[in-house]
N, C-alpha and C positions, 0 to 999 in steps of 0.2 A: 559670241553673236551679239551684233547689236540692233537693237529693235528702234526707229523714230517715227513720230506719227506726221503726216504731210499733213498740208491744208485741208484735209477730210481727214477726220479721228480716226474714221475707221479704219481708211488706208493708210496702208502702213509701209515703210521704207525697211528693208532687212537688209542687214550688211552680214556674212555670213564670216566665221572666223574662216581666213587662208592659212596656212601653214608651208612657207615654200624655202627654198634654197638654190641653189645653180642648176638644180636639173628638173626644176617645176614646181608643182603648187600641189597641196590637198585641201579640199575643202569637202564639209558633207552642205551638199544643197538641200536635204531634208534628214531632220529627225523629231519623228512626232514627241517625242519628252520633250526633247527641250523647242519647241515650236507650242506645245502646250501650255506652258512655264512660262512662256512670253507673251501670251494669250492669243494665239494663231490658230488656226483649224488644225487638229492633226489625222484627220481621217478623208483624204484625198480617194477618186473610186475612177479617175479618165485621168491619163499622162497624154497631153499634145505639142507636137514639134512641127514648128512649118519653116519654111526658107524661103526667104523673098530677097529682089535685088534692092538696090541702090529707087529710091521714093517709092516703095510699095508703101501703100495705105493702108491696113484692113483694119473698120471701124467705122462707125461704133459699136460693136455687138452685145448682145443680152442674151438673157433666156427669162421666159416667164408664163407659164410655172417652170419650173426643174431648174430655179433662178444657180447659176454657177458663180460657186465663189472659187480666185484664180491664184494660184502663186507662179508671178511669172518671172523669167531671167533670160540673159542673152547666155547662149554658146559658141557664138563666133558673130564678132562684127560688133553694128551698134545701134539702138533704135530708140526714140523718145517715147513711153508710153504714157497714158494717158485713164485715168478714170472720172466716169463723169457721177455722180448722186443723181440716181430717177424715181429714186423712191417717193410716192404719193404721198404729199404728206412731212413729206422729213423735212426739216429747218435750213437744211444745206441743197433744195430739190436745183436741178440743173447746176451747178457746180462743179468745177474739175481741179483735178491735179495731175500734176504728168513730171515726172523724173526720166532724166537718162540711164538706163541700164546696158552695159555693154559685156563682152569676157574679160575687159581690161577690170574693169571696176568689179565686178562680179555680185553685183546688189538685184537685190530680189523686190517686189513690190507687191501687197498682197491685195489684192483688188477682190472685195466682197462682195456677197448675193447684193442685188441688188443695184448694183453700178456697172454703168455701159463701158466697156472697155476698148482699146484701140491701139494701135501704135504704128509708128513710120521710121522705115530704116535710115538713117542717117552714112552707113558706112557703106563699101562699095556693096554688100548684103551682108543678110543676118543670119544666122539661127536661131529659131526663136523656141522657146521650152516654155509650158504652162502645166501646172497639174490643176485640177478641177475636182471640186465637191459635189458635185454630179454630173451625169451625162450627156451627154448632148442630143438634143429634141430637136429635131427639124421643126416639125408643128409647133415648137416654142420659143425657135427665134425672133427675134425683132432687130432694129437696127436703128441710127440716129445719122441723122447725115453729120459728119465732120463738122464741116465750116458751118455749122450753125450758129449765126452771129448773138442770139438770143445767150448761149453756153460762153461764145467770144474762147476758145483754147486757143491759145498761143501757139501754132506749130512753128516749127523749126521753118528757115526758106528753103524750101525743100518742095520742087514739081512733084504732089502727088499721083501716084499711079493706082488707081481705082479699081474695083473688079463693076462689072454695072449694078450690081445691088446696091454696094454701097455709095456707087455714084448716085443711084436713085432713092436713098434714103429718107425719109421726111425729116422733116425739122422736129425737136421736140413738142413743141407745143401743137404738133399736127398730129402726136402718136394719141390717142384714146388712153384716159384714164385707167380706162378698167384694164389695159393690154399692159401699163406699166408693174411693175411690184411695188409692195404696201411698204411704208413705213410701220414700222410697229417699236412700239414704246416697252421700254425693260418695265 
């Protein structure tokens, strides 16, 4: 397994060892030893899969409290994801990075508490897989509008397809402090 950190330290790019020959591939997409060893979370507590077509958007989502940290990967198809820094406070605040994750490449992204996350399918659709370090709170989501030009992410030319929440997302600098998560210092 190989571990690189992207443009935010925190996030992290995992390339997972395959193992394949003429009749297919193995790989383990999780194992807490060695995701602990690598300095990853190993105690995941929500598994979620959604399927979108060709320019589905969903993003920018959070949670706060019950802030989720996400290990995500494609299972079929192909999607650019994206994590933005919202933490109050933090050195990197609105910042993003965003990798392609596909089943061809089969790279993982570990997007932590604290960063808004997102992504848009690039292939004709996805399957999309996320495990979560906690649950999901309706009374604790939030959202970031996409094209927030303040953030400036680079998407892919790809006609977004929106659900209207996050077509009516605010811009960052319109979210409330208090509603974002804290930076906090080791």
């Amino acid at each position: 397994m190989n571990v690189e950190e992207t443009g935010l330290p925190e996030v992290l790019l995992v390339e997972p060892d395959v193992f394949g020959d003429e009749r297919g591939f193995f790989m383990e997409t999780f194992n807490a030893d060695r995701y602990r060893e690598a300095g990853l979370p190993h105690e995941f507590v929500q598994d979620n899969l959604s399927f979108s077509q060709h320019g589905v958007l969903r993003g920018l989502h959070f949670q706060n409290p019950n802030q989720q940290g996400k290990l995500v990967y494609v299972l079929q198809g192909e999607v650019f994801d994206v994590a933005v820094d919202i933490r109050a406070g933090s050195p990197n605040f609105g910042e993003w990075t965003g990798a392609t994750l596909s089943a061809e490449n089969k790279r993982q992204l570990w997007v932590p508490e604290g960063f808004a996350h997102g992504f848009v399918v690039t292939s004709d659709a996805a399957l999309f897989a996320y495990k979560c370090t906690d649950r999901y709170n309706r009374e604790a989501e939030g959202s970031i509008l996409y094209d927030d030009p303040e953030i400036g992410i680079h998407w892919p030319d790809v006609e977004p397809v929106l659900s209207e929440k996050d077509a009516a997302a605010p811009r960052l600098a319109e979210v409330s402090t208090g509603s974002l998560p804290r930076y906090e210092t080791a």
